[in-house]
C-alpha positions in Angstrom: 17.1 197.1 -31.5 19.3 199.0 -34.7 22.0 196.9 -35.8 25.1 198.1 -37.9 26.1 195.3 -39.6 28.9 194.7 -42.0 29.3 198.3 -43.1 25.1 198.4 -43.4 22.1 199.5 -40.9 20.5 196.6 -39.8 17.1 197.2 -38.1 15.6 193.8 -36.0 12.0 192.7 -36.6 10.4 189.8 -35.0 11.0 187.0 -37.5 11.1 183.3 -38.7 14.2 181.6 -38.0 16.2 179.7 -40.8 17.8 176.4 -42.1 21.5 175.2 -41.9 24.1 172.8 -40.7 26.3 173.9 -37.6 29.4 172.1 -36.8 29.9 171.2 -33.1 26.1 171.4 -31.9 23.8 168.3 -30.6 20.8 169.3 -32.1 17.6 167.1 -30.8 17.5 165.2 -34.4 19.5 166.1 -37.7 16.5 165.8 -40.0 14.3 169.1 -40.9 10.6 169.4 -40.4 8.9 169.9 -44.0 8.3 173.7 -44.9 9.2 176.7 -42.4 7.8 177.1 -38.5 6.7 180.5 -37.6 7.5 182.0 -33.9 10.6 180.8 -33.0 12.2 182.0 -29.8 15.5 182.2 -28.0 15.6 180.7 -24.9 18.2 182.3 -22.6 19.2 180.3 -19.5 20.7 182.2 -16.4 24.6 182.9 -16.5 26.0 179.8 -14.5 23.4 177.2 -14.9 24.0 174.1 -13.6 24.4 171.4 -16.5 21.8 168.8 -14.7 19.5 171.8 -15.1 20.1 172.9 -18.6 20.2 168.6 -19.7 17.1 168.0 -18.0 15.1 171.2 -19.6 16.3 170.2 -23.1 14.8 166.8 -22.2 11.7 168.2 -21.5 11.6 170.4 -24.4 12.2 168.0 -26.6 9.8 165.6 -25.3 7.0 168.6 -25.2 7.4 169.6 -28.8 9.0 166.5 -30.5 11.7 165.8 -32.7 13.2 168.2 -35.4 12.0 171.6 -33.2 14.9 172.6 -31.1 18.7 173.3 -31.1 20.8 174.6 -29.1 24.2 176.5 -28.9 26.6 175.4 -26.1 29.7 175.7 -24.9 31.9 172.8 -23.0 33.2 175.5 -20.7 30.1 178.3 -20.9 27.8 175.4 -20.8 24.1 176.5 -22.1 24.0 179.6 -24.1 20.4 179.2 -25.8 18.0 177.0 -27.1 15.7 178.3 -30.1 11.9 176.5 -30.8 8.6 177.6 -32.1 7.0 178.6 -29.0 3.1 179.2 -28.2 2.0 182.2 -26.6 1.5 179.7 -23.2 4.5 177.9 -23.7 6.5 181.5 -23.6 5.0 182.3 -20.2 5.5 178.6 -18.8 9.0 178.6 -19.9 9.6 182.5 -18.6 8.4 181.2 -15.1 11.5 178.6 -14.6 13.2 179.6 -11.6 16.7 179.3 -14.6 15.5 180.8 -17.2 16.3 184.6 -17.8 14.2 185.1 -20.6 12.5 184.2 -24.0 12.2 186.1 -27.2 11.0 185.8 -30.7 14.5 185.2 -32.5 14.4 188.3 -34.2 15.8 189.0 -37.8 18.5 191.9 -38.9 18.0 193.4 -41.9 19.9 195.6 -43.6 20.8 199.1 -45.5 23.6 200.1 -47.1 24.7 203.0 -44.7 28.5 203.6 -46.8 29.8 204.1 -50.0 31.3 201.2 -52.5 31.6 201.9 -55.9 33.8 200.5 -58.8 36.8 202.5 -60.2 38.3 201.9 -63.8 40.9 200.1 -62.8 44.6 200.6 -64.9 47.1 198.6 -66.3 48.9 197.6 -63.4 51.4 195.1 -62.5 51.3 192.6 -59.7 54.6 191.0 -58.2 55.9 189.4 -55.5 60.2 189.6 -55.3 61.7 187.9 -52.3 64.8 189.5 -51.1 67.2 188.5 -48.3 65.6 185.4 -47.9 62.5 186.2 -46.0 61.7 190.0 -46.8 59.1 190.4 -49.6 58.3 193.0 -51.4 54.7 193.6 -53.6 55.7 195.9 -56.7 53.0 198.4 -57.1 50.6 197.8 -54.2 47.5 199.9 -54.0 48.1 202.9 -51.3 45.9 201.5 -48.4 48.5 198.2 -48.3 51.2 200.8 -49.1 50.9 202.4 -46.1 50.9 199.6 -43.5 54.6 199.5 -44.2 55.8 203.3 -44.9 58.1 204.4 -42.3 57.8 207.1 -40.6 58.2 210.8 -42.3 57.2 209.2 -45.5 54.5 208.9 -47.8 52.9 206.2 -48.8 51.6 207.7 -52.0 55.8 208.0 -53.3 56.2 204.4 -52.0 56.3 201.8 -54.2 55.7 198.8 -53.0 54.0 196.6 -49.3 57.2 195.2 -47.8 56.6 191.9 -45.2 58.4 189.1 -44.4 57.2 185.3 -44.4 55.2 183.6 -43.2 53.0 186.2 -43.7 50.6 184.6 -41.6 51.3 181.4 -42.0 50.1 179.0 -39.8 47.9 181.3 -38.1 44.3 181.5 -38.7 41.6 184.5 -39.0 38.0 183.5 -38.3 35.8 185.8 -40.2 31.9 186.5 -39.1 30.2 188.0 -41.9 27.5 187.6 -45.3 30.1 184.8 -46.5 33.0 184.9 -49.3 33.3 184.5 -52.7 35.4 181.2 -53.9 35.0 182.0 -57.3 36.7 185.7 -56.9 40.5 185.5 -57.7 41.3 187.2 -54.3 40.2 183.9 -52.8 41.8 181.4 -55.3 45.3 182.6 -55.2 45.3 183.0 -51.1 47.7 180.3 -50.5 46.2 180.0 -47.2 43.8 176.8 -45.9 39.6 177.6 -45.8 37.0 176.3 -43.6 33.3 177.3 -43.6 30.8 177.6 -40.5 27.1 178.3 -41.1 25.9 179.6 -38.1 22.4 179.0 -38.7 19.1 177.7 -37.4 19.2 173.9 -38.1 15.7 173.1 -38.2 14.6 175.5 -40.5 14.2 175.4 -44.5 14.8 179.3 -45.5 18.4 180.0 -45.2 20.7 180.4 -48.0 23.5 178.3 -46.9 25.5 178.4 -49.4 29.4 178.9 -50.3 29.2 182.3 -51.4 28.4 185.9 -50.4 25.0 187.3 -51.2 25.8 191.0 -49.2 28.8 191.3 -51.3 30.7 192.3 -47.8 32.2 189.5 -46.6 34.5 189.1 -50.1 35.8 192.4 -49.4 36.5 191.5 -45.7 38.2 188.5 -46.6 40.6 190.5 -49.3 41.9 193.1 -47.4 42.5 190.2 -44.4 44.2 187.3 -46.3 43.8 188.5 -50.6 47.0 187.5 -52.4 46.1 191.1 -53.9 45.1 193.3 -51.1 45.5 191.4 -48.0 47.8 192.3 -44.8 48.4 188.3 -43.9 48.1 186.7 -47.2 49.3 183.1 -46.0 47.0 183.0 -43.5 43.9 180.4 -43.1 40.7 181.5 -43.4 37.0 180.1 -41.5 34.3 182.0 -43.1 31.5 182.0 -40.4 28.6 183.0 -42.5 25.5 184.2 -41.1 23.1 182.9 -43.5 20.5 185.2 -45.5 17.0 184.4 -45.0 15.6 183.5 -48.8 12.2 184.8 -47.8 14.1 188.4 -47.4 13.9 190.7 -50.5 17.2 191.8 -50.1 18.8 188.3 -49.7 21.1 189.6 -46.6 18.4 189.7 -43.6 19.8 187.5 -40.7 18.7 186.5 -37.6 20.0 187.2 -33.8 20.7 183.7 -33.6 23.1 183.6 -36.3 24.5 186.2 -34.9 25.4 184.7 -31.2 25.3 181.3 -32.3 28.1 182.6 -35.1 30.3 183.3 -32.0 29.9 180.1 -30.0 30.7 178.0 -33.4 33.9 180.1 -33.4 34.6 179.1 -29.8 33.9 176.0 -29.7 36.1 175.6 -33.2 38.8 177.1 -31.4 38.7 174.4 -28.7 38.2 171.8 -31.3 41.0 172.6 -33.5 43.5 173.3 -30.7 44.0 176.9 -31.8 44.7 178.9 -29.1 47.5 181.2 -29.4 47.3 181.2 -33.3 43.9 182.4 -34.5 42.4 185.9 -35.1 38.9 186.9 -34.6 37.4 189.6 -37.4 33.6 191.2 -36.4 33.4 193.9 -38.7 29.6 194.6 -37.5 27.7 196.4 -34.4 25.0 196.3 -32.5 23.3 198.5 -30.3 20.7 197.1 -27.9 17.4 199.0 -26.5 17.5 198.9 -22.5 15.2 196.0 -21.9 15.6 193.0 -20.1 15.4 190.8 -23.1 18.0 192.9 -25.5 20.1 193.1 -22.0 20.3 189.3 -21.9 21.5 189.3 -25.6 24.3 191.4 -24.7 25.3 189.8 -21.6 25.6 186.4 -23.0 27.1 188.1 -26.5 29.7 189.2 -23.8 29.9 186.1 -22.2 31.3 183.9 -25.5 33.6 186.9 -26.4 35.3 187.1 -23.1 35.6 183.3 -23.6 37.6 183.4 -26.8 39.5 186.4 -25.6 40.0 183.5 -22.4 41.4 180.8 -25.0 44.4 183.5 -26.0 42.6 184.3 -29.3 43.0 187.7 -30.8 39.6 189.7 -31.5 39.5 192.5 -33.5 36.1 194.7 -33.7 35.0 197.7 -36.3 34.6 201.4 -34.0 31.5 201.6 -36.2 29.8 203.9 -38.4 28.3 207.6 -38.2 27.2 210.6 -40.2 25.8 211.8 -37.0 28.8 214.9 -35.5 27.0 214.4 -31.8 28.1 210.5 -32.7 31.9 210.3 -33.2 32.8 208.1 -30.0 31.6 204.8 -29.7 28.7 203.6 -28.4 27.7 200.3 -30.1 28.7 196.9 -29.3 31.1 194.6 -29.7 33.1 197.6 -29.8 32.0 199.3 -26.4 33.0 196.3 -24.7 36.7 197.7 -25.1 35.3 199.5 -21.8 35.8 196.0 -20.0 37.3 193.8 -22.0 41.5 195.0 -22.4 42.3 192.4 -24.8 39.4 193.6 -27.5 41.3 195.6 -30.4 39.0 198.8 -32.2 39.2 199.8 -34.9 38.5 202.8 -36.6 38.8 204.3 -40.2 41.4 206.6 -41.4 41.4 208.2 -45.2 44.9 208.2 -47.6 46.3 211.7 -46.0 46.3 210.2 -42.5 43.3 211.4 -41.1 40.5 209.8 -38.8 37.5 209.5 -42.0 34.4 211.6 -41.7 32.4 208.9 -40.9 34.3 206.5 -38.4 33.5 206.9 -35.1 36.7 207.1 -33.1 37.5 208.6 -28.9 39.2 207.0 -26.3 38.0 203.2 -26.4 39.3 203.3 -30.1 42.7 201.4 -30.4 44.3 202.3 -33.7 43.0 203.3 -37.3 43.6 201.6 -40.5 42.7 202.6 -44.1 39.2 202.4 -44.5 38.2 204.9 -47.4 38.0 204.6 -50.5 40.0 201.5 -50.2 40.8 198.4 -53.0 39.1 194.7 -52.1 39.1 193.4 -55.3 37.9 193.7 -59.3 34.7 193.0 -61.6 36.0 192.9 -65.1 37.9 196.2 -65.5 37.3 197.8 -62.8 38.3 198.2 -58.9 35.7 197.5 -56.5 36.2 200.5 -53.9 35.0 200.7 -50.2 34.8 202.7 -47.5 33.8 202.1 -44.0 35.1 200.8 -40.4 34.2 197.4 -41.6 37.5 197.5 -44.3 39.5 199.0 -42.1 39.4 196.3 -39.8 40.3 193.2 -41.3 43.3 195.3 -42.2 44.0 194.8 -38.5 43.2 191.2 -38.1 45.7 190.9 -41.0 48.4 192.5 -39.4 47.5 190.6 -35.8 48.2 187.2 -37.9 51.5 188.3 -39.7 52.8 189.3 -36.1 52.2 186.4 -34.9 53.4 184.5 -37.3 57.3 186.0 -37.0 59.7 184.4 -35.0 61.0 187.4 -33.5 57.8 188.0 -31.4 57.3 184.8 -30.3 58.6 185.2 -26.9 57.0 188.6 -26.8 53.2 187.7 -27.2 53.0 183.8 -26.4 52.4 184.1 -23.1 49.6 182.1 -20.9 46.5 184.0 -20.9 47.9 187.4 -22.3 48.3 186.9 -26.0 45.7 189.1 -26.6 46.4 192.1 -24.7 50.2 191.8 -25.6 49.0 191.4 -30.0 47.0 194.7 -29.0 50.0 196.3 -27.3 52.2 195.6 -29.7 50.1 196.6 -32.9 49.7 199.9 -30.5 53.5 200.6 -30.4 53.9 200.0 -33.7 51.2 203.0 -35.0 52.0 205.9 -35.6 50.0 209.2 -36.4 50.5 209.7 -40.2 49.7 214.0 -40.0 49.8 216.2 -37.2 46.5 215.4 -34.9 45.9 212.3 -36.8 44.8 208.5 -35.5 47.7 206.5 -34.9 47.3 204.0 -37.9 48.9 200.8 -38.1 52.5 199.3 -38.9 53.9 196.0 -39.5 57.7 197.3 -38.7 59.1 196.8 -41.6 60.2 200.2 -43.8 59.1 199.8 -47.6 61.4 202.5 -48.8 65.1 201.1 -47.6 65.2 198.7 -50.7 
């Protein structure tokens, strides 16, 4: 299996599985094992289980191989979605027998290579400047041109525009659940967002060699998080943020490898904090990654139960928004990875592809009919080191872009009775963020708008 993850390649290997706390989960015993287990597997149950089933095999398993060697990631409503434990050879083909089991794998790990640019910029003197005007209209005086344009009207530029024009909230109250390599609380993008912050790890519980820590070791998930929520360069900046980290392996040289449980397991945490919290209606989901599968049975039940928890948060009236993906390749401009194909069968799922400052769809963004809108995406502003920008480029900036602007709308008043309707906010936050695009040059992606007009004050 090739993932594309975050803006990199991620390529899976069989692997060891890591260490982390999970919020929501009943794993066997909260106490680690001394030192690392090798061979752990994923353990997928059949689609519709019964819970007697699933209760009494976890019993069994745990009695077979002890304390501290399994968890599990469940759902109240899904029930079941996997187990993970270090597995013999024997065991594998035991287990693979059960009449409810629809497979076991070695949990396998996804590691990465940078596949588009970033680079720093010297950045200017600039000023930064918030001015409220006619009570709930704001104004940020000298934006950068990718914010810019998310409020230019039409037959303008956003180049000769000065300033990102929203109203309050902003986002507030709502909140953006962001799967990535973590966040940086030390960057000044994250201090000044006004906006409340949760972390998830969605790791392997047993295990000693994650890096759990607050922080962002792939230096994508900081970038992510600015152009969502950033005081600076955010769409939404009152929003609240849950930073759902996949933790990095430490036993990885380049301190960003994963592992497919993280992955899946990140999802279920955010459904199950959904539930938790009571957030339907007000929360955003941003998965700036891909995946693309072979066709075997086992990489067939990742995907089908990887569908299975997204079509269960799209259930609770939460808002996801995907990246279109990546690609140098010309015979590889429409989609064809997941989460993003799933736009094919799931109508609330927002894509999202790339566009560069003139208006146009970006070289490498992949795009066609299951795409739903563009944002900027190249060469676009996160955030600064000393003096200088930090600059990025892929379908992974672009769409937080659009998570943002899914908050802010529904955050405003004037939509409410538009988009807070039982078991349709989604597809009505992706209809509306559709009629509010607009192509920026002849033959162009319809890239997004927040409906405001930046050049009428």
């Amino acid at each position: 299996m090739r993932v594309s993850l975050w803006g990199f390649i991620f390529a899976i290997e069989a692997a060891v599985v890591g260490s982390t706390s999970i919020p929501f989960d009943r794993p066997i015993n909260a106490r680690a094992p001394p030192g690392p287990m090798t061979d752990r597997y994923m353990i997928y149950p059949k689609i519709g289980t019964p819970k007697s089933q699933t209760d009494a095999f976890t019993k069994r398993i745990s009695a077979k191989l002890g304390p501290n060697q399994i968890f599990m990631k469940s759902n109240s409503k899904l029930g079941v979605i996997f187990w993970v434990a270090p597995l013999t050879s024997d065991q594998v083909l035991e287990i693979d027998k059960i009449s409810f089991i629809e497979s076991v794998s070695l949990d396998q790990r996804l590691q990465s290579q940078q596949a588009v640019k970033w680079q720093t910029e010297p950045a200017p003197e600039e000023t930064f400047d918030l001015t409220v005007k006619s009570g709930d209209l704001v104004k940020q005086i000298d934006a950068t041109t990718d914010l810019k344009m998310i409020s230019t009207p039409k037959y303008s530029f956003a180049e000769n525009s000065l300033n990102y024009v929203f109203r309050e909230p902003g986002g507030r109250g709502i909140t953006i659940y962001i799967q990535d390599t973590g966040a940086d609380p030390t960057s000044t993008e994250w201090i000044n967002s006004p906006g409340l912050k949760r972390w998830i790890m969605s790791g392997d519980p047993f295990q000693e060699i994650y890096d759990d820590r607050e922080d962002d070791p792939g230096d994508h998930g900081d970038c992510v998080f600015a152009r969502a929520v950033g005081a600076k360069y955010g769409v939404a900046k009152n929003a609240n943020v849950v930073i759902v980290k996949c933790p990095a392996l430490l036993d990885a040289p380049d301190k960003t490898t994963t592992t497919q449980s993280s992955l899946l397991g990140g999802l279920v945490d955010i459904l199950n904090d959904v539930q938790f919290n009571h957030l339907q209606k007000r929360a955003v989901v941003n998965l700036s990654y891909g995946f693309r599968p072979g066709s075997g049975r086992i990489e067939r039940q990742f995907v089908a139960r990887y569908k299975e928890v997204l079509e269960g948060i799209l259930e609770e009236d939460v808002v996801v928004v995907v990246a279109a993906g990546n690609s140098w390749d010309p015979h590889r401009r429409h989609i064809d990875d997941w989460p993003a194909f799933f736009a094919s069968e799931l109508e609330g799922l927002i894509v999202v592809g790339a566009a560069d400052m003139y208006g146009n769809l970006a070289e490498f963004s992949r795009g066609g009919p299951l795409m739903t809108v563009a944002a900027p995406g190249e060469d676009i502003v996160c955030g600064e080191i000393e003096d200088r920008f930090l600059e990025r480029s892929g379908t992974s900036y672009a769409t937080p872009a659009v998570s943002g602007l899914a908050a802010y709308l529904l955050s405003l008043d004037k939509y409410r009775d538009r988009l807070m309707v039982e078991t349709e906010v989604a597809v009505r936050v992706k209809e509306l963020i559709v009629s509010l695009a607009y192509s920026r040059v002849e033959g162009g992606p319809p890239i997004i708008h927040n409906g405001e007009e930046s050049d009428t004050w």
